[in-house]
GUKOL-146402 format. One record per residue (C-alpha): x, y, z; chain. Coordinates in steps of 0.25 Angstrom, whole numbers, always signed. Layout:
N
<<X, Y, Z>, 'A'>
...
//
This chain:
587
<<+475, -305, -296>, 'A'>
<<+480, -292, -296>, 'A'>
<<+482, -276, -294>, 'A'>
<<+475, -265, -298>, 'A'>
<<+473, -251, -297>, 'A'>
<<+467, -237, -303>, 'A'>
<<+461, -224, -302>, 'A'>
<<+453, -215, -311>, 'A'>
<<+464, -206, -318>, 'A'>
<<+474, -210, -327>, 'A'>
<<+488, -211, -323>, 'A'>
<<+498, -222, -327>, 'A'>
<<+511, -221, -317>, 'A'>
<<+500, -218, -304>, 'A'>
<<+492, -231, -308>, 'A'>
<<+506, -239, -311>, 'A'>
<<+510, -235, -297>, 'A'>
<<+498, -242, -291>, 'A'>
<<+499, -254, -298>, 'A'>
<<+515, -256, -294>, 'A'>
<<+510, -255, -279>, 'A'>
<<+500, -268, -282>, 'A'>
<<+512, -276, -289>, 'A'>
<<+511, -286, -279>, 'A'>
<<+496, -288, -284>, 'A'>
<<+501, -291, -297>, 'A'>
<<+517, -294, -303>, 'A'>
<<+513, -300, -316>, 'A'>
<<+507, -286, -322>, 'A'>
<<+504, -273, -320>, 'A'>
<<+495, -263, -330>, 'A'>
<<+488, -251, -332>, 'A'>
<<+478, -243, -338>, 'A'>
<<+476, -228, -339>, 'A'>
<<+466, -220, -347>, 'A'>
<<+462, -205, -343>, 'A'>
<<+452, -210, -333>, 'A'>
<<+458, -221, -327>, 'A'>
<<+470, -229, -321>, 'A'>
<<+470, -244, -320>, 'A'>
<<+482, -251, -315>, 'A'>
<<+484, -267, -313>, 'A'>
<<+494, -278, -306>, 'A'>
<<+494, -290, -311>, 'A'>
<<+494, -304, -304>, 'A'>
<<+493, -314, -318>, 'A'>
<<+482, -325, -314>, 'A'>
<<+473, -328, -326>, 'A'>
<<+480, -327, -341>, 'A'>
<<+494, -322, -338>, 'A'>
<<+494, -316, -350>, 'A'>
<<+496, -300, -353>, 'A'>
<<+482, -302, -358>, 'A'>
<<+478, -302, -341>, 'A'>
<<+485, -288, -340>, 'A'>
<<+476, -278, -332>, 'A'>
<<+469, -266, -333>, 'A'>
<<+464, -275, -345>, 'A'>
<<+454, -268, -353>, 'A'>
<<+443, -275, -361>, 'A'>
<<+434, -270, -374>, 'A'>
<<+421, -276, -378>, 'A'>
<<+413, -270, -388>, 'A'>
<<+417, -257, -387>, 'A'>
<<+417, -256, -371>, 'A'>
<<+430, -255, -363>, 'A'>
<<+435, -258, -349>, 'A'>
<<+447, -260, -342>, 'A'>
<<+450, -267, -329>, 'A'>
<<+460, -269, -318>, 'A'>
<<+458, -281, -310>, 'A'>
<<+463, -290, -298>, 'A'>
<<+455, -304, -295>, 'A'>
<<+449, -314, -303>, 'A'>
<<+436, -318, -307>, 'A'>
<<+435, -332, -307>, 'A'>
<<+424, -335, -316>, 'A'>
<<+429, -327, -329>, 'A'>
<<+430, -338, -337>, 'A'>
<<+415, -341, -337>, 'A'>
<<+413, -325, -339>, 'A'>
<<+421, -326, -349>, 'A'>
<<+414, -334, -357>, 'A'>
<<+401, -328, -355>, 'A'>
<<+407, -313, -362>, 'A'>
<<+413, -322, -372>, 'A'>
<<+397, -327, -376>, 'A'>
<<+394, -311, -374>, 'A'>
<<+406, -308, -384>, 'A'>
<<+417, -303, -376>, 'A'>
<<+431, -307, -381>, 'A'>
<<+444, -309, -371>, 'A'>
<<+458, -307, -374>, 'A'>
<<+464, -313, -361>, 'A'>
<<+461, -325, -352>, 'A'>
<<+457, -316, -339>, 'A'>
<<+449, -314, -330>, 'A'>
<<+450, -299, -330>, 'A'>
<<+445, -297, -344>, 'A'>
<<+431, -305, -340>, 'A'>
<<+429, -295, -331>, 'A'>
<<+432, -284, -341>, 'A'>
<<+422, -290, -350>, 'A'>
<<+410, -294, -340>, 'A'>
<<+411, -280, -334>, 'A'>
<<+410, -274, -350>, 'A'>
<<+398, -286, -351>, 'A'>
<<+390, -287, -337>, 'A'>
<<+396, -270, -331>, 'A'>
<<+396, -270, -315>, 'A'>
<<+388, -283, -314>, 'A'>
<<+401, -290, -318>, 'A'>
<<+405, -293, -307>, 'A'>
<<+393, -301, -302>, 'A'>
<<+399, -311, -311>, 'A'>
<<+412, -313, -305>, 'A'>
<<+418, -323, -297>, 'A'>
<<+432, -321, -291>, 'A'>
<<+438, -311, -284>, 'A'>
<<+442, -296, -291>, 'A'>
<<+445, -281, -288>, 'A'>
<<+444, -273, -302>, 'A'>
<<+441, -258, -308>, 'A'>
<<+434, -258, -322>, 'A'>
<<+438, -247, -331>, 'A'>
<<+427, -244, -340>, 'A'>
<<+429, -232, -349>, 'A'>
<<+417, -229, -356>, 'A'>
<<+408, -228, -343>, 'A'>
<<+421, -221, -335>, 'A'>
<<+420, -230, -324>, 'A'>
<<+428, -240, -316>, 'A'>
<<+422, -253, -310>, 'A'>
<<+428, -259, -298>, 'A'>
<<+424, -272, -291>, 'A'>
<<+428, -281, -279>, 'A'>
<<+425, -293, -279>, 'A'>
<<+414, -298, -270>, 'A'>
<<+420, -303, -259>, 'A'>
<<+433, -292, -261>, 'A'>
<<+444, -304, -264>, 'A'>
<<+452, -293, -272>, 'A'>
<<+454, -278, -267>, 'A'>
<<+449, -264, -271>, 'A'>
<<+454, -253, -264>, 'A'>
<<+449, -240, -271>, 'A'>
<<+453, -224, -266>, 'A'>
<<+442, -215, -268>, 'A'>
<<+441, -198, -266>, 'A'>
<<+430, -194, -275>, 'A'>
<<+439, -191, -288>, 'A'>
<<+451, -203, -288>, 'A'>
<<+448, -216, -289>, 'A'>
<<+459, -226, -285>, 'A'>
<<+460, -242, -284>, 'A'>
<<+467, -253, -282>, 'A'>
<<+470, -267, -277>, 'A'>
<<+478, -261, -263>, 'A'>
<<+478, -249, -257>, 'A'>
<<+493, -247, -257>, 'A'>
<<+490, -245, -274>, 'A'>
<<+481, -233, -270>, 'A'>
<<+489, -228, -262>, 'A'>
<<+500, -224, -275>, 'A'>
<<+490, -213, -276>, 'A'>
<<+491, -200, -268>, 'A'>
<<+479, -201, -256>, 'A'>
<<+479, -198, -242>, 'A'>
<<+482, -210, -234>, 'A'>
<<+472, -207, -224>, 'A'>
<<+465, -218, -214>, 'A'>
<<+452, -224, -214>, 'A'>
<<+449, -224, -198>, 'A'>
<<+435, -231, -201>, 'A'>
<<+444, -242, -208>, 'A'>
<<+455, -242, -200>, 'A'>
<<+445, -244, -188>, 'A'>
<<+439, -256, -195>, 'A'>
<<+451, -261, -199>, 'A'>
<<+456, -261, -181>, 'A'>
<<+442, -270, -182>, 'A'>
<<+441, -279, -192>, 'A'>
<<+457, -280, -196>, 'A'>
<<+454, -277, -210>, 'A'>
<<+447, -266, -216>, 'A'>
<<+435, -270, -222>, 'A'>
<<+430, -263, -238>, 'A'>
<<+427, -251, -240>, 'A'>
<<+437, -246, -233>, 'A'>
<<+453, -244, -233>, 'A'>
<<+462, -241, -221>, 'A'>
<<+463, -227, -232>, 'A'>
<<+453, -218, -232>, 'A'>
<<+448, -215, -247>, 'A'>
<<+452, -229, -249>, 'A'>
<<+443, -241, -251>, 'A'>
<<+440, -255, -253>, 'A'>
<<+430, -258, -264>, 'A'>
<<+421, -268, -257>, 'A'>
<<+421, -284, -260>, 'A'>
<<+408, -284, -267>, 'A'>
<<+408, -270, -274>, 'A'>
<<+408, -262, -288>, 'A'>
<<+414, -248, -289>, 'A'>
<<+412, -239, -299>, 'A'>
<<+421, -227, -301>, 'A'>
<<+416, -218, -312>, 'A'>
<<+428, -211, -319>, 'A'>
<<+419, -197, -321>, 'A'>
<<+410, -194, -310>, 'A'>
<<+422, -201, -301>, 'A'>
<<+411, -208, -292>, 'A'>
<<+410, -223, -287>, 'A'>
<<+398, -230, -286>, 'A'>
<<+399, -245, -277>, 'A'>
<<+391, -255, -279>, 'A'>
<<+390, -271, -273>, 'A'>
<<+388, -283, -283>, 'A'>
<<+387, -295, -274>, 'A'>
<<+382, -299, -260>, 'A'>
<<+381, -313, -253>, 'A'>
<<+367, -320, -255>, 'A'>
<<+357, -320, -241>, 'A'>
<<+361, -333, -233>, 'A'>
<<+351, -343, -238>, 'A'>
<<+354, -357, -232>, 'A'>
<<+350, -370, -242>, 'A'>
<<+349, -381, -233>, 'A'>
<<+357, -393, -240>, 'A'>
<<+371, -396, -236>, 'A'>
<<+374, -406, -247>, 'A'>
<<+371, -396, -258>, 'A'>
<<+378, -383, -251>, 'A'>
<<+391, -393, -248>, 'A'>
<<+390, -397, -264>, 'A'>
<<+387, -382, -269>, 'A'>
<<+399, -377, -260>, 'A'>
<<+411, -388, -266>, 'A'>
<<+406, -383, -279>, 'A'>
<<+408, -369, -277>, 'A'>
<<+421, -371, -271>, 'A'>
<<+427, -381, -281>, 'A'>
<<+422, -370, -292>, 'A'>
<<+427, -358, -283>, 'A'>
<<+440, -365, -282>, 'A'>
<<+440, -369, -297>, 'A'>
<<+438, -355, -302>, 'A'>
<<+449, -348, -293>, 'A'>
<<+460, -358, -297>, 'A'>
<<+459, -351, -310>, 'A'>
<<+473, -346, -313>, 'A'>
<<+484, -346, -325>, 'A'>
<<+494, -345, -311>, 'A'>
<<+497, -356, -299>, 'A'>
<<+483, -357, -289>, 'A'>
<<+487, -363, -277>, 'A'>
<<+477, -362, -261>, 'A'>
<<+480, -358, -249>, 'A'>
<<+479, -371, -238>, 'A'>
<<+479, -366, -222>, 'A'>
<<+473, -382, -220>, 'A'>
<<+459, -374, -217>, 'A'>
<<+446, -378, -221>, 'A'>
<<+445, -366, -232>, 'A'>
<<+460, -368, -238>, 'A'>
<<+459, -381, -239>, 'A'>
<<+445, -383, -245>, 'A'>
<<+449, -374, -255>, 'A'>
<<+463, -381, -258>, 'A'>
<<+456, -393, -259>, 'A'>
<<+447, -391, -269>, 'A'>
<<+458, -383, -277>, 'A'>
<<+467, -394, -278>, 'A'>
<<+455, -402, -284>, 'A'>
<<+458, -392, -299>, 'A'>
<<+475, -390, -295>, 'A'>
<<+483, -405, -295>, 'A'>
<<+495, -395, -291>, 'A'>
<<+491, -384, -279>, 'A'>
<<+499, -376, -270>, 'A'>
<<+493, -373, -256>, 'A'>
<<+498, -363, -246>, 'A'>
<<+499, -363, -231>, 'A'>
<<+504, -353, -220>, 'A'>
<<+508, -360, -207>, 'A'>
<<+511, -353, -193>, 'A'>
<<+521, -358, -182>, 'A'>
<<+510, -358, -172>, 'A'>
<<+503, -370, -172>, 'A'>
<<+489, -362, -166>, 'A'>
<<+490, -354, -179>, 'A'>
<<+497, -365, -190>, 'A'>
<<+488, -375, -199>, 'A'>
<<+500, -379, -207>, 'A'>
<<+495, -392, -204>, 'A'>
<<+481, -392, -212>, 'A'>
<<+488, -385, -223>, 'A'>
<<+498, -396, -225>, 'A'>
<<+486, -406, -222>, 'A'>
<<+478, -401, -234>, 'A'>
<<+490, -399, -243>, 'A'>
<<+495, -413, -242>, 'A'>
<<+480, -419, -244>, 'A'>
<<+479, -411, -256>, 'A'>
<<+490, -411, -261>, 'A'>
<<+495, -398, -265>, 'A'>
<<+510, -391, -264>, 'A'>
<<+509, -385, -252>, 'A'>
<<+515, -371, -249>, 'A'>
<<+517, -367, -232>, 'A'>
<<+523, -357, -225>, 'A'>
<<+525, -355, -210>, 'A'>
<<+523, -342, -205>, 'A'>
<<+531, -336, -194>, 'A'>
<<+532, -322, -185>, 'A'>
<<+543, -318, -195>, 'A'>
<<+534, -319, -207>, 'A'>
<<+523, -310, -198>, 'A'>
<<+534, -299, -195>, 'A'>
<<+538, -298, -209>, 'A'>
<<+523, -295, -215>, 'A'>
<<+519, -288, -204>, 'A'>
<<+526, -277, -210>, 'A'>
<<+522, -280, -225>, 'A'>
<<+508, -282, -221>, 'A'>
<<+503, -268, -223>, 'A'>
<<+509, -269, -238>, 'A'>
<<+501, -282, -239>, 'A'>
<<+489, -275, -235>, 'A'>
<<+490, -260, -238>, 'A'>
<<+478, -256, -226>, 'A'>
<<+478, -262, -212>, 'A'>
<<+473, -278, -212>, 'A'>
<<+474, -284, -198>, 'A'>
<<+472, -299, -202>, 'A'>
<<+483, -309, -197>, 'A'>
<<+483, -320, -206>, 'A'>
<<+486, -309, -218>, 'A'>
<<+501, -314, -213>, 'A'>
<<+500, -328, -218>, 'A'>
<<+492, -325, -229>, 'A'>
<<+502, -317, -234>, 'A'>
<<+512, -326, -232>, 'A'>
<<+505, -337, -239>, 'A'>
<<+501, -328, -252>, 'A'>
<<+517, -328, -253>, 'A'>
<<+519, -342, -250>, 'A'>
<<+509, -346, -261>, 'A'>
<<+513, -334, -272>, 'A'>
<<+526, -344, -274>, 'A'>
<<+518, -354, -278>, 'A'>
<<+506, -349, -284>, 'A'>
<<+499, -336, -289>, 'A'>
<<+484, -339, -285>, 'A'>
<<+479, -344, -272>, 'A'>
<<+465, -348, -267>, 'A'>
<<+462, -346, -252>, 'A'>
<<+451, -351, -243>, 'A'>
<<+446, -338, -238>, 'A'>
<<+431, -337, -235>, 'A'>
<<+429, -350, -232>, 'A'>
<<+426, -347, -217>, 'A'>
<<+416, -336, -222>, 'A'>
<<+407, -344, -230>, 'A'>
<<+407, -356, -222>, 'A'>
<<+409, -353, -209>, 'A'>
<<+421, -356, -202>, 'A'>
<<+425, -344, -193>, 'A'>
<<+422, -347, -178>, 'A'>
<<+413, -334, -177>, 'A'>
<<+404, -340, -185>, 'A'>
<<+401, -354, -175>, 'A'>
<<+399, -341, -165>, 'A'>
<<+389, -334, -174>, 'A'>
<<+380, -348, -175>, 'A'>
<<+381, -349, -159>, 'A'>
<<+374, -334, -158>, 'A'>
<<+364, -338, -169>, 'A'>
<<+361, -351, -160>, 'A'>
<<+359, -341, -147>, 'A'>
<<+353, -332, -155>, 'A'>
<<+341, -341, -151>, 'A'>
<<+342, -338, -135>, 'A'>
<<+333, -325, -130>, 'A'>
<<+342, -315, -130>, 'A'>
<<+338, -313, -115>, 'A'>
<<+344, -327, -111>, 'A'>
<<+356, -323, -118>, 'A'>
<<+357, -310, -112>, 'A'>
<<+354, -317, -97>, 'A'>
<<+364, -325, -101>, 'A'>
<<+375, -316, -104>, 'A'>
<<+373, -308, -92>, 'A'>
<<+375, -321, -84>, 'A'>
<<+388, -325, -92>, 'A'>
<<+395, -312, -90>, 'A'>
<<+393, -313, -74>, 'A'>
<<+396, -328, -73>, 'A'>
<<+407, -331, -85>, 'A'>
<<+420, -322, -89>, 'A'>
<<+419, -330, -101>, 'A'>
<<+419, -318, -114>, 'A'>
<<+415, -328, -126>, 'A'>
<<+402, -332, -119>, 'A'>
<<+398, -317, -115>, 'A'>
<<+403, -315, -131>, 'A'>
<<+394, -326, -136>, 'A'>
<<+382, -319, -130>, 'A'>
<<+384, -305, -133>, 'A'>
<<+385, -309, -147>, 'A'>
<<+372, -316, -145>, 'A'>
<<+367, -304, -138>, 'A'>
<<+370, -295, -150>, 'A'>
<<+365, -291, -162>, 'A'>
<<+367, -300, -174>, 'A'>
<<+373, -291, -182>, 'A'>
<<+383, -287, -172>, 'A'>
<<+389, -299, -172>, 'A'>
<<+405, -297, -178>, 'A'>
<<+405, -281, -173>, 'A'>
<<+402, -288, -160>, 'A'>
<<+413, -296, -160>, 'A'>
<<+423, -291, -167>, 'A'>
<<+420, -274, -170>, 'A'>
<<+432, -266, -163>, 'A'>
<<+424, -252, -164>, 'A'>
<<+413, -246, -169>, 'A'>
<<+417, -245, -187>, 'A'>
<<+421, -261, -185>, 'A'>
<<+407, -261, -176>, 'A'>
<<+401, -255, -188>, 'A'>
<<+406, -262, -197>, 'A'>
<<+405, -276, -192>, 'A'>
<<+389, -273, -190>, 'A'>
<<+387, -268, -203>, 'A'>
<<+392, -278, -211>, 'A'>
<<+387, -287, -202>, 'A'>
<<+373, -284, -203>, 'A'>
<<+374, -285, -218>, 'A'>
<<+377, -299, -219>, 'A'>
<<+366, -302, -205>, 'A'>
<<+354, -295, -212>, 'A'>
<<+357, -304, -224>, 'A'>
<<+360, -317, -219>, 'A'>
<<+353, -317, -205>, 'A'>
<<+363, -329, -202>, 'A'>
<<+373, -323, -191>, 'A'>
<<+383, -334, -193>, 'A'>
<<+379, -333, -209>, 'A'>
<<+380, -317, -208>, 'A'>
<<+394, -320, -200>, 'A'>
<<+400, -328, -212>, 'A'>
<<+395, -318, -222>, 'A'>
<<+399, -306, -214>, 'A'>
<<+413, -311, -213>, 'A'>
<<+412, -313, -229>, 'A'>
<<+407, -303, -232>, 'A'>
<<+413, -292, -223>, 'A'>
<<+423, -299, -212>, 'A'>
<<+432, -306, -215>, 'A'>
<<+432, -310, -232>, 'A'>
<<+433, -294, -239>, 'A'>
<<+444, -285, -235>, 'A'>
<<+450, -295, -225>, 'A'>
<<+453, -310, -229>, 'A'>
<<+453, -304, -245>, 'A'>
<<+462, -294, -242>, 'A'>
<<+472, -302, -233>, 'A'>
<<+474, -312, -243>, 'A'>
<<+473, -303, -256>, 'A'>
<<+483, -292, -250>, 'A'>
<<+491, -306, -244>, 'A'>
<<+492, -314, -257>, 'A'>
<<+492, -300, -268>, 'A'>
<<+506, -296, -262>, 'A'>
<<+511, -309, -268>, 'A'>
<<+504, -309, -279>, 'A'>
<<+495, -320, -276>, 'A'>
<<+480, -321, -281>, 'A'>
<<+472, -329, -270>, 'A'>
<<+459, -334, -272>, 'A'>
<<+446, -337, -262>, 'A'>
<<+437, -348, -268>, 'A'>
<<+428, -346, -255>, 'A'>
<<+425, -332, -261>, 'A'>
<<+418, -337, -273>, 'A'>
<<+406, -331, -274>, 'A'>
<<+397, -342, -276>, 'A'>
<<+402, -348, -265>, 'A'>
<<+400, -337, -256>, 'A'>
<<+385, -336, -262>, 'A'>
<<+383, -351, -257>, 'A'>
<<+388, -349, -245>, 'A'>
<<+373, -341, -241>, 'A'>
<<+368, -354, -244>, 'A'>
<<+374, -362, -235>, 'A'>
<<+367, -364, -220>, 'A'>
<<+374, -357, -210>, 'A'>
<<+374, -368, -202>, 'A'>
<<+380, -377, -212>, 'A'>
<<+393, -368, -211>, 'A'>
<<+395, -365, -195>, 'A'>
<<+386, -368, -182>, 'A'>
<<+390, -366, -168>, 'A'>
<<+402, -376, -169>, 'A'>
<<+407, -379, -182>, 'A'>
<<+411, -369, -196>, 'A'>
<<+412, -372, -208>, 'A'>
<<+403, -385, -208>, 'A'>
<<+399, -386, -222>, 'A'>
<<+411, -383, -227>, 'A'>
<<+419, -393, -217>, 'A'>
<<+408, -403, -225>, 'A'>
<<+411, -399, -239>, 'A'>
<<+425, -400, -238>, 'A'>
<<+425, -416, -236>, 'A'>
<<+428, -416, -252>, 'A'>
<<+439, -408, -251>, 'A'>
<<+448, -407, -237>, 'A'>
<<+452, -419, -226>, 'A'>
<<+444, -418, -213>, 'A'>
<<+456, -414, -205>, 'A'>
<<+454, -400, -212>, 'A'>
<<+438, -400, -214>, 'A'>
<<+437, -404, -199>, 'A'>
<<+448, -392, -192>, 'A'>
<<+446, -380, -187>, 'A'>
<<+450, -365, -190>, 'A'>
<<+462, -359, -189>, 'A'>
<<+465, -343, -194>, 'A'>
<<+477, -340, -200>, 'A'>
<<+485, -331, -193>, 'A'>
<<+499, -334, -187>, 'A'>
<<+500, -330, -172>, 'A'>
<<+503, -314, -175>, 'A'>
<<+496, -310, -162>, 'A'>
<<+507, -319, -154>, 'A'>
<<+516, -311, -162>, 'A'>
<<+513, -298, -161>, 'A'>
<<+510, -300, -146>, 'A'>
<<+525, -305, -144>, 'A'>
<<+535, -304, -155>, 'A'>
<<+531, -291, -162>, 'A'>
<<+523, -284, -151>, 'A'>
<<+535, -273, -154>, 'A'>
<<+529, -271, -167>, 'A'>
<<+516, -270, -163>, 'A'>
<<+519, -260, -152>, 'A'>
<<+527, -252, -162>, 'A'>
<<+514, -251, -171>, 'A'>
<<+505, -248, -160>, 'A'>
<<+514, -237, -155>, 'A'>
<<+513, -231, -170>, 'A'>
<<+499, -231, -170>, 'A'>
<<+498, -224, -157>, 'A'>
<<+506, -214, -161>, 'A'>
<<+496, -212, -175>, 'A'>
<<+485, -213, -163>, 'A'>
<<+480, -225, -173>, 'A'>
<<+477, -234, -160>, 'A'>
<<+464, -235, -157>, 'A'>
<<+464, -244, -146>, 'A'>
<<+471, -245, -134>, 'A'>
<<+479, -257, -126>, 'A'>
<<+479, -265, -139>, 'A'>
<<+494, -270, -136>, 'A'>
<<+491, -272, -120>, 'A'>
<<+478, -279, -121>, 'A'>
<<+486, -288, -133>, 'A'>
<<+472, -285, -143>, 'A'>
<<+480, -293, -154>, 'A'>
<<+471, -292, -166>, 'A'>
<<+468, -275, -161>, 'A'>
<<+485, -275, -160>, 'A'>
<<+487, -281, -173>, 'A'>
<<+477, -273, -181>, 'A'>
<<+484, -260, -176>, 'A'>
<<+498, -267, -181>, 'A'>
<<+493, -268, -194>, 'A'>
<<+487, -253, -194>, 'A'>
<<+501, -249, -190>, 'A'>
<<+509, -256, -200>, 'A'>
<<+498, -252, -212>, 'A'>
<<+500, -238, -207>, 'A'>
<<+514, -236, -206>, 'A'>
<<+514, -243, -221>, 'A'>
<<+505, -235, -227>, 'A'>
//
């Protein structure tokens, strides 16, 4: 896990520049390497083989060819591609990950990827074709941001490492309306224009002559095909996970887990404790018991039996980040429960130097409370649409009750404007949410199926809970890992019957069924909590003078787009605009 950086021209004390603003990436290294065509720079975190033999850019020479690599992530499964070159004679100096991928590009090209599993963000330099190759893994677990103007070509891991070079720091008003919308702003764009993300799922090829890029996709979830046979799906799922969990405790350093005491957390601890006698578990509590599952996470600790980490976060933890947030994340990122994820990233760097987390649990197996809503429309589906329509004219003369007028115009609508109908703020995020959205419903036909994939896919998984917990843990140094992401695991999950995950009532059936083997009732049979401490209290009462103080400077920019925000107490509309401001004034 690591740093990296470049761009097509050589200079030493410019790339050296960009590689001391992604320290925090990396502390146990940091490299270069320059030839009249290139700059590659590199921040090491030492996971796999601590040895200088791990030092990046690393280059890599087999039978005459010759590439060179800088490279943040890890790829699971190198030990097994290792020894399929080794059979094809290719020979390895180091114990690394990074120099598999050196050799599978030289043997398998662009296809290389295909045969990954894990998580990466890397740039190939390869001199004899002039070209470089970047990729982002497929569900973007490890960032890409690249700048772009038709002649200079310039990456690297955050954008504050671009932003050592001079360009005009100009905003992207289609990003930052998307951002107003969604909270986060969502690949291929940056909050800068002439800055991008390189998508979750994509190649980019920059050729070092003609200075043009070529894109390209290498991976895409299979059609949902449902196979009717609980038994075998529950069976075929524990032994994905277990695997999944097997390959990413994989480490010459300290792996410890992330425990809230929820279902995702604690199936993954569980079955990590089966390979680790000795495991470390983190927790972040919150004074307000509406908020706090300090409870389950102490639960699950002592019935497993690991050294339990746990820190209770309070209003004076908020207003010191609040100021370091737009450090963390160098473009505007509006998700509340980036706070304790910070704060137990530098809770669990004291103890160890990878963590696995449960993220994507909800997406594959259902458990957000949209989704139950999502099977009620496909179950009124059924109705004539003219009952329906009676019958929502009647309820808006007899009831003042919104949920139910909601219900029905969500019935009454268009499939795929389903989430821009719920959640769209103007016309871009309107777009946006439509687009996407139609992708996933042409393929999958399913609406509460296309809502988990969409949510994969596009939502909630890429350039939101990735980047929270990367930019989170990376500012202390700490690698964390997401066994849920394996992409097998993500395959299978097209195989599984919709209605085994979620119905009208209950999420995350199957899953509540599989964990029998692995977690105590009390947590499989419990229901879903977020993990956000109370900041809109907050904001609303104890900091309201910050927020008005934002709000005044972004009216004097004219950056307010919409009005009464503060009187009408739009919390999540006020809290975006705080971010913007505090991510402006920063940068």
């Amino acid at each position: 896990m690591c740093g990296i950086a470049g761009f097509n021209w050589n200079d030493s004390n410019l790339i050296k520049k960009m590689n001391n603003s992604l320290k925090h990436r990396g502390p146990d290294g940091s490299g270069i390497y320059t030839d009249n065509l290139v700059s590659l720079g590199h921040r090491r975190l030492a996971i796999i083989d601590l040895t200088e033999r791990g030092k990046q850019p690393m280059e890599y020479e087999h039978k005459g060819r010759k590439a060179v690599i800088t490279y943040n992530g890890e790829v699971y499964n190198f030990l097994e591609l290792r020894e399929k070159l080794e059979r094809k004679g290719y020979k390895f100096k180091s114990n690394t990950d990074t120099e598999v991928i050196l050799a599978s590009y030289l043997e398998w090209g662009f296809d290389c990827v295909k045969k990954f599993n894990g998580m990466w963000a890397f740039c190939i330099y390869d001199p004899q074709k002039k070209i470089l190759f970047c990729s982002r893994d497929r569900m973007g677990q490890k960032p890409f941001y690249y700048y772009y103007d038709g002649e200079r070509f310039i990456f690297a891991s955050e954008i504050k490492g671009i932003l050592n070079h001079e360009i005009e720091r100009k905003l992207n008003r289609k990003a930052l309306d998307l951002y107003l919308s969604l909270g986060f702003i969502p690949a291929p764009y940056s909050i800068l224009e002439k800055i991008f993300k390189l998508e979750r799922n994509q190649n980019l090829i920059f050729d070092l002559y003609s200075k043009k890029i070529t894109k390209s996709y290498y991976w895409d979830l299979p059609k949902y095909k449902p196979e009717y046979n609980e038994k075998k799906i529950i069976r075929e799922i524990k032994k994905l996970l277990e695997n999944s969990v097997k390959l990413r405790k994989i480490a010459d350093v300290e792996v410890g887990t992330f425990l809230s005491g929820g279902l995702d957390s604690s199936l993954i601890t569980s079955i990590l404790k089966i390979y680790k006698d000795k495991l470390h578990t983190f927790s972040i509590g919150f004074d307000d018991e509406k908020y706090d599952e300090s409870k389950y996470a102490y639960f699950m600790s002592n019935y497993l039996n690991t050294i339990h980490h746990h820190y209770y976060f309070t209003k004076k933890d908020f207003e010191k980040l609040l100021n370091k947030l737009p450090i963390i994340y160098d473009e505007p990122f509006a998700d509340m429960s980036a706070f304790p994820t910070i704060k137990v990233s530098e809770l669990a760097r004291k103890y160890v130097v990878v963590s696995l987390s449960g993220d994507g649990g909800d997406e594959i197996f259902g458990g957000y409370p949209l989704y139950k809503i999502a099977a009620r429309i496909e179950l009124l589906k059924h109705i004539p649409q003219v009952i329906t329509k009676n019958l929502y004219n009647l309820f808006k003369i007899l009831l003042n009750n919104q949920n139910v007028l909601k219900g029905l115009e969500l019935v009454l609508i268009n499939r795929q404007n389903f989430y821009s109908h719920i959640f769209s703020e103007n016309r871009i995020s309107s777009i946006w949410y439509t687009q996407n959205f139609r992708k996933v419903l042409n393929k999958n036909k399913n609406l509460v199926e296309s809502s988990m994939k969409f949510d994969l896919l596009f939502n909630t998984v890429p350039d939101k809970f990735t980047v929270k917990i990367d930019r989170a843990s990376m500012y202390y140094s700490l690698e964390v890992r997401f066994p849920y992401l394996d992409y097998r695991i993500l395959e299978y999950s097209s195989k599984i019957p919709t209605e085994y995950k979620v119905d009208i009532i209950r999420t995350k059936k199957i899953m509540r069924k599989l964990m029998k083997d692995y977690v105590p009732s009390k947590i499989i049979s419990r229901g879903k909590k977020g993990f956000t401490p109370p900041i809109k209290e907050w904001l609303l009462k104890e900091y309201s003078n910050i927020v008005e103080s934002c709000f005044k400077n972004l009216k004097n920019k004219n950056l307010i787009f919409h009005k009464n925000l503060l009187k009408n107490k739009e919390i999540t509309k006020i809290y975006r605009y705080l971010i913007f401001s505090l991510w402006l004034e920063k940068w």
